[in-house]
C-alpha positions as CSV (number, residue, x, y, z in Angstrom):
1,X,122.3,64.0,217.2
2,X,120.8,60.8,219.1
3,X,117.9,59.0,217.4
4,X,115.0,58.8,220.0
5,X,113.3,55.1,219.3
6,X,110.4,53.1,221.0
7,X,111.5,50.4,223.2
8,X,109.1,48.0,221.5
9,X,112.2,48.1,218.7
10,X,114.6,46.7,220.9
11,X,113.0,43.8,221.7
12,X,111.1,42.9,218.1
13,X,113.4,40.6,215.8
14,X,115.9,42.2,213.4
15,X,116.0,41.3,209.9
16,X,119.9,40.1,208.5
17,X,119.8,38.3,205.1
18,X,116.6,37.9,205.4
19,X,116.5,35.7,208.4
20,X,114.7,37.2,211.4
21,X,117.2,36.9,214.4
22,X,117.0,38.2,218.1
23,X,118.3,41.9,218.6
24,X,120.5,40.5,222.2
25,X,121.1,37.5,223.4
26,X,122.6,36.7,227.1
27,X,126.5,35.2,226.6
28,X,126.8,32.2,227.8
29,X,130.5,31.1,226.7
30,X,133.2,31.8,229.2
31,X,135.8,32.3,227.1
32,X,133.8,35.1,225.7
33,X,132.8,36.2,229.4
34,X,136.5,36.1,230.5
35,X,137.4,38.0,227.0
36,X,134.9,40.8,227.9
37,X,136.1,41.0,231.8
38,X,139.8,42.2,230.5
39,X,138.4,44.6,228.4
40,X,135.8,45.8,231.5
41,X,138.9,45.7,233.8
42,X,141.5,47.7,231.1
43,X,138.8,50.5,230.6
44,X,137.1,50.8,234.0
45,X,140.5,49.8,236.3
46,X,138.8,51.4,239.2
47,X,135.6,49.4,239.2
C-alpha cells in the first residue's frame, strides 16, 4: 500500500524537464504563509 523509500531520496535533487531542482524548499512569501495558515486553521480549528 505505502512505498517504503530511503531517506537519501528525499533530500537528492528531482529531475522536471530535465532540469535538476530541489525536492523542498522552506516558503518564504507571506502571502503564501498567511494562505497556508487559513487552510491550517479551517482543517485543524482546534490547534
Amino acid at each position: 500500500m505505502f512505498e517504503r523509500r530511503p531517506l537519501y531520496r528525499f533530500y537528492n535533487p528531482a529531475l522536471v524537464n530535465g532540469i535538476e531542482v530541489l525536492r523542498f524548499t522552506r516558503i518564504t512569501d507571506s502571502e503564501v504563509i498567511g494562505r497556508l495558515r487559513a487552510i491550517k486553521a479551517r482543517l485543524y480549528p482546534d490547534l
